[in-house]
TIRO-2110 file (N, C-alpha, C; in Angstrom, 1 decimal):
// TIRO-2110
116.5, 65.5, 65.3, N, 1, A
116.7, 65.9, 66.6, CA, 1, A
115.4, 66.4, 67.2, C, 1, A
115.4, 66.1, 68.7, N, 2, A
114.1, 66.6, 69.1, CA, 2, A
114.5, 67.5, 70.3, C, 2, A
113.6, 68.3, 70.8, N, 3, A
113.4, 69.4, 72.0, CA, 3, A
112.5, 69.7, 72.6, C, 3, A
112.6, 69.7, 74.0, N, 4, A
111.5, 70.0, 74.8, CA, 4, A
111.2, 71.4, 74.4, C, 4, A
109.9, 71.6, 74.5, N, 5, A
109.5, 73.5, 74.2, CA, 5, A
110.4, 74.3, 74.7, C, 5, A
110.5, 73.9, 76.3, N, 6, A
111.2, 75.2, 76.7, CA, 6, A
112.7, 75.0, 76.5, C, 6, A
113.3, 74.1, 75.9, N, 7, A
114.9, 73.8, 75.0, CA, 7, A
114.6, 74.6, 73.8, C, 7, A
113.7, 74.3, 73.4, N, 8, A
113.4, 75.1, 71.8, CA, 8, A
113.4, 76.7, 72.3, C, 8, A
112.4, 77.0, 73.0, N, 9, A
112.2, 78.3, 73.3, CA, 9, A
113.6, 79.4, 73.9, C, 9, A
114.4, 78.5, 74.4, N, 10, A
115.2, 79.0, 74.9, CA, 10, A
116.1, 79.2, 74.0, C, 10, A
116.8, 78.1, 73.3, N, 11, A
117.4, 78.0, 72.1, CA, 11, A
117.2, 79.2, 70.9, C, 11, A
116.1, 79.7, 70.8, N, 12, A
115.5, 80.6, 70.0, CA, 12, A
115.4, 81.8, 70.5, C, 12, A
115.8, 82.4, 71.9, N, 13, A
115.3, 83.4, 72.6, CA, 13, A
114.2, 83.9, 72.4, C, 13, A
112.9, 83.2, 72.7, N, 14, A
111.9, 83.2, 72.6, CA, 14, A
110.8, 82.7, 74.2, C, 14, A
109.8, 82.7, 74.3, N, 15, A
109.1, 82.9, 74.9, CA, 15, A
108.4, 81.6, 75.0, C, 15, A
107.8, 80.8, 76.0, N, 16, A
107.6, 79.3, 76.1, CA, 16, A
106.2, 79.3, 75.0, C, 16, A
105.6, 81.0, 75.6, N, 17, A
103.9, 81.1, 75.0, CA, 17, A
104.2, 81.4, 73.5, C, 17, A
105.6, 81.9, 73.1, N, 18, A
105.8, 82.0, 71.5, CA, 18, A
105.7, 80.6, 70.9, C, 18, A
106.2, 79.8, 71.5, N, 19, A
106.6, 78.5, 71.1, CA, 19, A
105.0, 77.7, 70.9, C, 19, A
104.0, 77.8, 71.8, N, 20, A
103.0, 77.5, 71.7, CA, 20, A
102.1, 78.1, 70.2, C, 20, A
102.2, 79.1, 70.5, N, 21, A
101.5, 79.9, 69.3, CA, 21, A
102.0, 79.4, 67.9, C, 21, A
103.3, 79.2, 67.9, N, 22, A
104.2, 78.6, 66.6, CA, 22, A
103.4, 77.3, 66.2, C, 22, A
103.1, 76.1, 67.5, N, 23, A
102.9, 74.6, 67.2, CA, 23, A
101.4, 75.1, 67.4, C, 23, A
100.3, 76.0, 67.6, N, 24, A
99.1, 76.0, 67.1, CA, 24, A
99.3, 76.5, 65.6, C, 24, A
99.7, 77.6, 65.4, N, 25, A
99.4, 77.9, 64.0, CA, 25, A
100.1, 76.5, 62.8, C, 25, A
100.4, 75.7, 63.0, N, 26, A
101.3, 74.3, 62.2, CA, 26, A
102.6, 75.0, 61.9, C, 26, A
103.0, 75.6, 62.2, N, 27, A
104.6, 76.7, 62.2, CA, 27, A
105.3, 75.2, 62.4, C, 27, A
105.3, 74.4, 63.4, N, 28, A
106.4, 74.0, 64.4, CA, 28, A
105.7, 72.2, 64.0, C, 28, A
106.8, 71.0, 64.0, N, 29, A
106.3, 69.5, 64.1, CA, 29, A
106.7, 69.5, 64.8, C, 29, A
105.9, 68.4, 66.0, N, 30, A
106.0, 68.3, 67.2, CA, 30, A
105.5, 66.8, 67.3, C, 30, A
105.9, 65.9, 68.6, N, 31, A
105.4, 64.6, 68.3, CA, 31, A
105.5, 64.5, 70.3, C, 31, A
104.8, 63.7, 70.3, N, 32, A
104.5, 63.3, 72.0, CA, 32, A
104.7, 62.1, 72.4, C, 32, A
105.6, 62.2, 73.5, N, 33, A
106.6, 60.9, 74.0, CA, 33, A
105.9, 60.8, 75.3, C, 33, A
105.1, 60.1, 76.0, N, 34, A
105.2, 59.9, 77.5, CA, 34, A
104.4, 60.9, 78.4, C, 34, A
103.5, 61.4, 76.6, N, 35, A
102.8, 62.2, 77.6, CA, 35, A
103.2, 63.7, 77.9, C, 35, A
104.8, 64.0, 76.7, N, 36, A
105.7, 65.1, 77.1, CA, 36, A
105.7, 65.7, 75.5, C, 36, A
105.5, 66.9, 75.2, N, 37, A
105.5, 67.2, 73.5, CA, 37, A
106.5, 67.5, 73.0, C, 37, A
107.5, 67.2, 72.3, N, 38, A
108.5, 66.9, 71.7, CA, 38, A
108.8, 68.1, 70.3, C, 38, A
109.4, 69.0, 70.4, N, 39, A
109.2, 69.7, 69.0, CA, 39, A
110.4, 69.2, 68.2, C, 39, A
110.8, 68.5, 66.9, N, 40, A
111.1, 68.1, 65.7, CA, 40, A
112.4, 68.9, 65.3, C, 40, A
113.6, 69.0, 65.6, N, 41, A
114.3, 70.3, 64.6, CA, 41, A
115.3, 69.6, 63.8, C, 41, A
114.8, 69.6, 62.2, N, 42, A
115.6, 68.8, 61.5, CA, 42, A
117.6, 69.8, 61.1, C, 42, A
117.5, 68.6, 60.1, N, 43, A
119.8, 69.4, 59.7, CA, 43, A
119.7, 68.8, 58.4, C, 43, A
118.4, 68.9, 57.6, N, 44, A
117.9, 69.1, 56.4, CA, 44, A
118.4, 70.6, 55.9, C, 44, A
118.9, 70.8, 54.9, N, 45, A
118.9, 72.0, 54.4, CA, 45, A
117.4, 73.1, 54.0, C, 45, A
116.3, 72.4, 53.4, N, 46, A
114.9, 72.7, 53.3, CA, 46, A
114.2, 72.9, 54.5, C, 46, A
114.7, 72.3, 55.5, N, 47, A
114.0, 72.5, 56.9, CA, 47, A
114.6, 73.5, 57.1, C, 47, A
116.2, 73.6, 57.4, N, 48, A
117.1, 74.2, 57.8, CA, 48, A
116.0, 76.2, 57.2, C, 48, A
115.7, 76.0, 55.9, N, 49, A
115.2, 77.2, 55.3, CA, 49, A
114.6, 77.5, 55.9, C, 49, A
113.3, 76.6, 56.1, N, 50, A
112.1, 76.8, 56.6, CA, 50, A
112.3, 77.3, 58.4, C, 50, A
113.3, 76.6, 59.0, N, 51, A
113.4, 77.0, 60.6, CA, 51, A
113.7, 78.2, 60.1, C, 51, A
114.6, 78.6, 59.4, N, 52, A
115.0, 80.0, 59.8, CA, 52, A
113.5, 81.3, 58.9, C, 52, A
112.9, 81.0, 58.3, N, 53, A
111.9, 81.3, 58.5, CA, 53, A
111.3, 81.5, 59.3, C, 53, A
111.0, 80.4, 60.1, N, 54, A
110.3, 80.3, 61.7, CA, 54, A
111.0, 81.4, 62.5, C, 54, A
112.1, 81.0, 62.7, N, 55, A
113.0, 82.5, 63.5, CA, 55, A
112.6, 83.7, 63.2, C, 55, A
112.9, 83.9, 61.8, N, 56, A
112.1, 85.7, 61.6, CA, 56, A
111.0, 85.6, 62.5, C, 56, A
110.2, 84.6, 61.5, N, 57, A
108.7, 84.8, 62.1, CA, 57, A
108.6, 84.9, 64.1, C, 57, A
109.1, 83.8, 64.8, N, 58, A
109.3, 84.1, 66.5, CA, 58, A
110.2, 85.7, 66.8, C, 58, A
110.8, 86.2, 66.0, N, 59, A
112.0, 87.1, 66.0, CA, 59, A
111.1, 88.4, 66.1, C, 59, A
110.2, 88.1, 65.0, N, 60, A
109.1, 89.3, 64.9, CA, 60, A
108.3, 89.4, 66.0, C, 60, A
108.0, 88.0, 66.3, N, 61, A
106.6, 87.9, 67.7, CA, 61, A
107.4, 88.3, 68.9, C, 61, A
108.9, 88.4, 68.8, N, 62, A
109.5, 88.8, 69.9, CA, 62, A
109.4, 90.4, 70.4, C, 62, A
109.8, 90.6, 68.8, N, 63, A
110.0, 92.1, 69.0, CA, 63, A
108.2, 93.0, 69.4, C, 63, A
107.6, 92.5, 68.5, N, 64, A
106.3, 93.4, 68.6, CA, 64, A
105.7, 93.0, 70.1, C, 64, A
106.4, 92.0, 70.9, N, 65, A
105.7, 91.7, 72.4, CA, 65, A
106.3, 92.9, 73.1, C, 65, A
108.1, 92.8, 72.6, N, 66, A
108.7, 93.6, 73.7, CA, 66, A
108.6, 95.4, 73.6, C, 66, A
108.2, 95.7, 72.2, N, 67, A
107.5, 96.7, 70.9, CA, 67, A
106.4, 97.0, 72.1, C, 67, A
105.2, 96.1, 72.8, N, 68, A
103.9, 96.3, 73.6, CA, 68, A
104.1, 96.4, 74.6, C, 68, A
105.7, 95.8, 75.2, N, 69, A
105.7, 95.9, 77.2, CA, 69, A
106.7, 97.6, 77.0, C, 69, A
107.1, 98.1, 76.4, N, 70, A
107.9, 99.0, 76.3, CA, 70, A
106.8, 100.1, 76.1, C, 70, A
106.0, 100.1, 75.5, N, 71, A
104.5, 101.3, 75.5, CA, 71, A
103.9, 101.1, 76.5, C, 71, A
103.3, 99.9, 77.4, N, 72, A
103.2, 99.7, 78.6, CA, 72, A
103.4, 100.8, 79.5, C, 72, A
105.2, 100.5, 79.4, N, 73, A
105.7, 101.2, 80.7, CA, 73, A
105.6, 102.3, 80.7, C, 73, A
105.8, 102.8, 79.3, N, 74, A
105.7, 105.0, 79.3, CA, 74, A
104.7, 104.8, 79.5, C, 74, A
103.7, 104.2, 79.2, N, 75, A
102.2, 104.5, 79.5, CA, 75, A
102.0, 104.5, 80.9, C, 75, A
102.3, 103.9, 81.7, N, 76, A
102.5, 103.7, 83.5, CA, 76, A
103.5, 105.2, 84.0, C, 76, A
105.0, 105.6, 83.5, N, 77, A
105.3, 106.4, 83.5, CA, 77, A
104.6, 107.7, 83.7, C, 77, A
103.8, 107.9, 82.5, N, 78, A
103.2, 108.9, 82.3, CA, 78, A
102.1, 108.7, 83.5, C, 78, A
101.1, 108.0, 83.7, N, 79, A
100.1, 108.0, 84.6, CA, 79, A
101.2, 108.0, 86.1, C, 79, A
102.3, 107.8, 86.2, N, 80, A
102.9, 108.1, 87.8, CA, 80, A
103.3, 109.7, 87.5, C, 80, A
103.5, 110.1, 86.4, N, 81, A
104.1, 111.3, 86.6, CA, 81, A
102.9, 112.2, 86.8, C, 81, A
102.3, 112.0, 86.1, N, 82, A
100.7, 112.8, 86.4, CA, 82, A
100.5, 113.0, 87.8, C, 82, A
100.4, 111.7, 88.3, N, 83, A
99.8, 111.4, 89.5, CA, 83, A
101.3, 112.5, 91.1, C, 83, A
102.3, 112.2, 90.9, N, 84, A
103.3, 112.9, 91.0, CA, 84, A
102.7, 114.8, 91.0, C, 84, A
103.2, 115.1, 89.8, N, 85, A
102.6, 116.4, 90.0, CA, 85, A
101.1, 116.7, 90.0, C, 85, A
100.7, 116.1, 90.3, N, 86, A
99.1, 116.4, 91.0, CA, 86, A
99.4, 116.7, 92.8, C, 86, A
100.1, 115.7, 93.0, N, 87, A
100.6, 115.7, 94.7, CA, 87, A
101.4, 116.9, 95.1, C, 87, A
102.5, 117.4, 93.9, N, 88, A
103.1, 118.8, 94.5, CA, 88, A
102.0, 119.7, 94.2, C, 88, A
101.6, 119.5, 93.5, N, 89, A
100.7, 120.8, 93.6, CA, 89, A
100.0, 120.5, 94.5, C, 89, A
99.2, 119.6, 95.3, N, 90, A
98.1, 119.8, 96.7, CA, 90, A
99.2, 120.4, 97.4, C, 90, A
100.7, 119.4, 97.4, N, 91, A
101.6, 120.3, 98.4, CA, 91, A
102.0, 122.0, 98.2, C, 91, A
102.1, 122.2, 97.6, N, 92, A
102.3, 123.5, 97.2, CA, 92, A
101.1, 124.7, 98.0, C, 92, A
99.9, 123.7, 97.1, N, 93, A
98.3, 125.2, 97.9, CA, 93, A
98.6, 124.8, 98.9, C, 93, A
99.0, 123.5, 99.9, N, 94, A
99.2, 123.6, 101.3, CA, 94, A
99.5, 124.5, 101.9, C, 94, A
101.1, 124.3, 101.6, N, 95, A
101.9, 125.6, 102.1, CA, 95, A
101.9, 126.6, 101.6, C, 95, A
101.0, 127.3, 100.5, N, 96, A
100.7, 128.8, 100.5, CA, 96, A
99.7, 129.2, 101.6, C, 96, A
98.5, 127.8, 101.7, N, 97, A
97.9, 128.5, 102.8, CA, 97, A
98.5, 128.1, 104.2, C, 97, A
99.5, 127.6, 104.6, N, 98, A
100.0, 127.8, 105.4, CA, 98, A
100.9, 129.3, 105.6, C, 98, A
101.5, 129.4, 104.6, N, 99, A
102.2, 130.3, 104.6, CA, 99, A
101.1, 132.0, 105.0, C, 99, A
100.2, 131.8, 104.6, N, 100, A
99.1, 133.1, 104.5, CA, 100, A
98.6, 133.2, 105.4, C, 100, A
98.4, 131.6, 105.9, N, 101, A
98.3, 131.9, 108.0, CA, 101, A
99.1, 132.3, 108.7, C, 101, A
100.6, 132.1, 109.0, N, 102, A
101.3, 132.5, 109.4, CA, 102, A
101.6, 134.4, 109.6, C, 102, A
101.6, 134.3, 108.2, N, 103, A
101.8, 135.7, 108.0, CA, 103, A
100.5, 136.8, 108.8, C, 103, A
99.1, 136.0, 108.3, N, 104, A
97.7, 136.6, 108.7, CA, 104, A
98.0, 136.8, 110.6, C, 104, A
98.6, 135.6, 111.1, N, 105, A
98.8, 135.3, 112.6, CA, 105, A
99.9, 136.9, 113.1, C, 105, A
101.0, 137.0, 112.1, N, 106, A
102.5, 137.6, 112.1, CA, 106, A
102.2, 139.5, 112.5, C, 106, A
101.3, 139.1, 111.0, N, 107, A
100.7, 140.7, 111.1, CA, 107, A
99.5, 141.5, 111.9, C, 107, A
98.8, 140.1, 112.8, N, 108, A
97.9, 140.5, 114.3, CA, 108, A
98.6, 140.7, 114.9, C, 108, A
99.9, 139.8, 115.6, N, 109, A
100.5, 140.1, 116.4, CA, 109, A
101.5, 141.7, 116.5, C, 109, A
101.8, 142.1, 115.3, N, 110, A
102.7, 142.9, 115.0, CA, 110, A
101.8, 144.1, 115.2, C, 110, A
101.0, 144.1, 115.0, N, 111, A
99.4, 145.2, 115.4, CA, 111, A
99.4, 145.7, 116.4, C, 111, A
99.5, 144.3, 117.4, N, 112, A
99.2, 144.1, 119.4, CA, 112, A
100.0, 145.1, 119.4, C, 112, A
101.5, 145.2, 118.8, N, 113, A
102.4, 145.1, 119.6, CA, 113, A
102.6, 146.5, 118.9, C, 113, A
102.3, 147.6, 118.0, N, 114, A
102.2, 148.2, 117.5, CA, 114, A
101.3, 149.5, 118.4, C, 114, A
100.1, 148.7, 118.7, N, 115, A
99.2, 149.5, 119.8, CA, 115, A
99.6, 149.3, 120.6, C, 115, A
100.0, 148.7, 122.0, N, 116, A
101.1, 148.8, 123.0, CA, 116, A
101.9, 149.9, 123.0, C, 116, A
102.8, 149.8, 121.9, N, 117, A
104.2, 151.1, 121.7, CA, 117, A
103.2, 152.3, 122.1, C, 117, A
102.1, 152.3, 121.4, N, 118, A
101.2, 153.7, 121.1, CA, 118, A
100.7, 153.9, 122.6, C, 118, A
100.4, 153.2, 123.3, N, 119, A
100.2, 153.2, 124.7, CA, 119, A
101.3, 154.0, 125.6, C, 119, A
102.2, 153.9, 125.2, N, 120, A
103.6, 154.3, 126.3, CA, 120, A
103.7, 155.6, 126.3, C, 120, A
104.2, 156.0, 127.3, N, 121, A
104.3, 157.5, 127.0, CA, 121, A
105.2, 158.1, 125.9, C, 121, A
105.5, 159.2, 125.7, N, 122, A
106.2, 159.2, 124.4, CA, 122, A
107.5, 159.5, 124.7, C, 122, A
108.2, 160.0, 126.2, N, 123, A
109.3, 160.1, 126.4, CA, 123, A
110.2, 158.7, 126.3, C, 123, A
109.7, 157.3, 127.1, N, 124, A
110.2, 156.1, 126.8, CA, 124, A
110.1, 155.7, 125.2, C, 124, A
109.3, 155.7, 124.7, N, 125, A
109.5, 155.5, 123.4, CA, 125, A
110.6, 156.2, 122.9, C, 125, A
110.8, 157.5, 122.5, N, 126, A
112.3, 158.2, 122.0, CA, 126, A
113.4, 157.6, 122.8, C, 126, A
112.9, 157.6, 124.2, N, 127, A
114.4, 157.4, 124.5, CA, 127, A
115.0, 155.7, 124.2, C, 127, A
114.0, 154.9, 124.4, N, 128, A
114.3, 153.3, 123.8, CA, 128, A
114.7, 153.6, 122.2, C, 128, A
114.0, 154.3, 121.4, N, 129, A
114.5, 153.9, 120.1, CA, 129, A
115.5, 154.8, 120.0, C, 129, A
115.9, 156.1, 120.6, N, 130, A
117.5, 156.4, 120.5, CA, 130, A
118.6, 155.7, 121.2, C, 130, A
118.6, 154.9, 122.2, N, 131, A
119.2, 154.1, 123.1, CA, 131, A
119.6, 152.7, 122.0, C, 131, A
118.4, 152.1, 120.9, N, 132, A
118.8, 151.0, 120.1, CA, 132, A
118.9, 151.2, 118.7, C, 132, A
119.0, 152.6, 118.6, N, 133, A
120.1, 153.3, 117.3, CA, 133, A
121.4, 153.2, 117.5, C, 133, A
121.4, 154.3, 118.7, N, 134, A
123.0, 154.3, 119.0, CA, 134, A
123.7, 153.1, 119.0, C, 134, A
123.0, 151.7, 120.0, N, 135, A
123.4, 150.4, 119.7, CA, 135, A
123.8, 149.5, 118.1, C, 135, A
122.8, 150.4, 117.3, N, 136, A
123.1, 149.8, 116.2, CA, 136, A
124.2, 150.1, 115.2, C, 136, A
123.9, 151.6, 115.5, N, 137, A
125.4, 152.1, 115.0, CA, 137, A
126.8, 152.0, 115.6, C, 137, A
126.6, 151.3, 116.3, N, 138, A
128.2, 151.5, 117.2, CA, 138, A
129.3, 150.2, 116.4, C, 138, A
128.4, 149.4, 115.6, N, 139, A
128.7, 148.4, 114.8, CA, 139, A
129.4, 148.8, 113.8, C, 139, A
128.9, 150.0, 113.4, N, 140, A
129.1, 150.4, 112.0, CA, 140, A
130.1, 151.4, 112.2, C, 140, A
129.9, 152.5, 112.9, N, 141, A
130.8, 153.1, 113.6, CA, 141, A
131.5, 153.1, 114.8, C, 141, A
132.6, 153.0, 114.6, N, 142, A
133.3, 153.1, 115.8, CA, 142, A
133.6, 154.4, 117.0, C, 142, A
133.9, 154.2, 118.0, N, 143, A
134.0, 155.8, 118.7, CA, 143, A
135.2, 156.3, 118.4, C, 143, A
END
């Protein structure tokens, strides 16, 4: 019986480029019809051995490829996560120095307005901050 590579390859769950590698190393008989390369698979019992030999062998080349795209990806993982927490932290010192501006802006203003009060005579001041006591307690107590 014969098969195209990618019938073989597929047949085998294998890889078109595994299939190649197979029919360079002499793994695989193959014969060429039209120009099209043909791989051989006999229903010999001694072949029969030998193919399944072949299978370990593609079985293996399977695993140690998918063994190399799987370290790959942590390896990509890892370089996105890096790259990830490198970016909260720029965000982070951002907004602390945002946050230290604000506050730096919070506590000039609160100064202004600090000197101001100190400006007023002192009777408006008592009488404003006892006027928005009593207001505040009237919450808490009732008359």
């Amino acid at each position: 019986m014969k098969l195209t590579i990618r019938e073989f390859a597929k047949s085998k769950g294998i890889t078109i480029q595994a299939v190649y590698k197979q029919i360079k190393k002499g793994k695989l008989k193959t014969i060429k019809e039209n120009g099209k390369t043909f791989i051989l698979v006999s229903e010999d019992k001694k072949e029969n051995k030998e193919n399944n030999n072949l299978n370990i062998l593609l079985e293996n080349e399977r695993l140690k490829a998918e063994l190399q795209a799987e370290k790959e990806k942590i390896k990509l993982i890892e370089e996105n996560y890096k790259k990830i927490i490198e970016a909260k932290e720029n965000e982070i010192n951002t907004l602390k120095g945002a946050f230290i501006e604000l506050r730096n802006t919070y506590n000039q203003r609160i100064k202004e307005l600090e000197n101001k009060l100190k400006e007023l005579p002192d009777s408006s001041i008592k009488k404003n901050k006892n006027k928005g006591i009593k207001r505040f307690l009237k919450w808490f107590i009732p008359d």
